[in-house]
C-alpha positions as CSV (number, residue, x, y, z in Angstrom):
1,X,29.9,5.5,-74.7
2,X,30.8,2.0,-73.0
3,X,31.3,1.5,-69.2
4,X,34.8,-0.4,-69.3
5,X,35.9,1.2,-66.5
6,X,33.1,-0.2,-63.5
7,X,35.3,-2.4,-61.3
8,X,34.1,-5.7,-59.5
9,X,33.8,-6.0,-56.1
10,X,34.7,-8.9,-54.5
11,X,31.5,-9.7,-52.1
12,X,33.4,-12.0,-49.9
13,X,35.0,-9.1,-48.1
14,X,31.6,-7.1,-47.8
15,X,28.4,-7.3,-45.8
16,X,25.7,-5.7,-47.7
17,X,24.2,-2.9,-45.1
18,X,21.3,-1.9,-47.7
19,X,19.9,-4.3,-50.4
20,X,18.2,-2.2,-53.1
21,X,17.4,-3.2,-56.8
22,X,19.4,-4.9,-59.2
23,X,20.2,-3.4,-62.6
24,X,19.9,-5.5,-66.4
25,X,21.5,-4.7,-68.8
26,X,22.7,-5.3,-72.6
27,X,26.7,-5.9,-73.1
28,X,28.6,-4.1,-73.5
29,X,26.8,-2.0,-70.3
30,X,26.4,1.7,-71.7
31,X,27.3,4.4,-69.6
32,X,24.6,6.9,-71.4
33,X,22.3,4.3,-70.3
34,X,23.2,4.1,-67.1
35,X,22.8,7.5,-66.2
36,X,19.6,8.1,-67.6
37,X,18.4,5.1,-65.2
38,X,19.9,6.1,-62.3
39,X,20.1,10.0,-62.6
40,X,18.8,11.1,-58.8
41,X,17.7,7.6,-58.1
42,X,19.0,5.8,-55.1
43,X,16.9,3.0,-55.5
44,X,19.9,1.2,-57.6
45,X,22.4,1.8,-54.6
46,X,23.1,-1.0,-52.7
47,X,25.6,-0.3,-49.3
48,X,28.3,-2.3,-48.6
49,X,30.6,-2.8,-45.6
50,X,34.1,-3.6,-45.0
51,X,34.3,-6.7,-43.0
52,X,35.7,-6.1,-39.5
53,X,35.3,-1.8,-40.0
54,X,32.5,0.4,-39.2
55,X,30.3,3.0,-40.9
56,X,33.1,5.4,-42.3
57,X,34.1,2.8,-44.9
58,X,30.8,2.3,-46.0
59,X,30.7,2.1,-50.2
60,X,27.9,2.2,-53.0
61,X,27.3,-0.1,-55.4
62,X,25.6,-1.4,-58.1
63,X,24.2,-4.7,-59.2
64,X,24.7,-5.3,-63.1
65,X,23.6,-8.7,-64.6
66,X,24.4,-10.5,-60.9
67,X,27.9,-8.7,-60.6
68,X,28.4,-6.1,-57.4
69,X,30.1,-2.7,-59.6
70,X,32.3,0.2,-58.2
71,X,29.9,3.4,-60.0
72,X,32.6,5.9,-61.5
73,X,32.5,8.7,-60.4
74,X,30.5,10.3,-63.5
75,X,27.9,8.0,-62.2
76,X,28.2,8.5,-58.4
77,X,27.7,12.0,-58.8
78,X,24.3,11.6,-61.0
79,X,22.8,9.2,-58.6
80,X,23.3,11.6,-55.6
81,X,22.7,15.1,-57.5
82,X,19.4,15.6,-55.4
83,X,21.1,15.4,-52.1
84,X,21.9,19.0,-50.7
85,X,24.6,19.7,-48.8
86,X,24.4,22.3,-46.1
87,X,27.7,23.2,-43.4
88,X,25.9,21.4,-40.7
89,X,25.6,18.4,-43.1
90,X,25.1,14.8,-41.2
91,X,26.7,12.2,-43.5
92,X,24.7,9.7,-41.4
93,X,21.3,8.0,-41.3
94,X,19.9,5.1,-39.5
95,X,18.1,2.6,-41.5
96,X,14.7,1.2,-40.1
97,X,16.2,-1.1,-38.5
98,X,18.8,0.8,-36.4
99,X,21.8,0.3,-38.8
100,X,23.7,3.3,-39.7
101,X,24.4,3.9,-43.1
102,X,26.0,7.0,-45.3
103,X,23.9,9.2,-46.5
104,X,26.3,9.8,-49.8
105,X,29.4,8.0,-50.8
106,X,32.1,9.6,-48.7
107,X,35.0,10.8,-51.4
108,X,31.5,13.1,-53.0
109,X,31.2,14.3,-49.8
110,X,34.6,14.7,-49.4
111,X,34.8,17.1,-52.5
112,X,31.5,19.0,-51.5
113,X,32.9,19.8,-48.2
114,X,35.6,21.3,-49.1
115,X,33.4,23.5,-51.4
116,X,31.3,24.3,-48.7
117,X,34.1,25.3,-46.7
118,X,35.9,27.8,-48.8
């Protein structure tokens, strides 16, 4: 199964909030592959900022051969699996150095809210 359908991200409009480790990998980039890795590891996930926005618009990402990558969704939802959602959920954490990040990407939380809510 190939992963044709990561998109780039153009850095120049980001800050990175969370540098984490880069991912290499054969072409085409395998999507099997991929999730084996990265299955209920965050340690991949890098956190990127809007310029000019706050916390809310927060995104994930992942570094492949030097390129910033939108995970699908398929992949999103392996990498955060672990994380368990409860109805007093805070999507929120600070990082060590005071700045707040997500704690999941917001349109998974998003889904499992409205799960949680029914």
């Amino acid at each position: 199964m190939h992963f044709t359908k990561m998109k780039c991200i153009n850095m120049a409009e980001y800050d990175i909030v969370k540098a984490s480790v880069a991912c290499k990998s054969e072409t085409p980039i395998r999507l099997d592959k991929l999730l084996a890795l990265m299955e209920r590891n965050e340690s991949y996930i890098f956190w990127l900022q809007p310029l000019n926005s706050d916390v809310s618009a927060q995104i994930p990402a992942i570094n492949i051969n030097g390129k910033f990558h939108h995970p699908n969704l398929k992949l999103e939802k392996a990498i955060f699996r672990h994380v368990r959602l409860s109805r007093d959920f805070d999507n929120q954490e600070l990082l060590e150095d005071g700045t707040p990040k997500l704690r999941i990407p917001a349109r998974k939380g998003q889904e499992l809210f409205k799960v949680l809510c029914l």
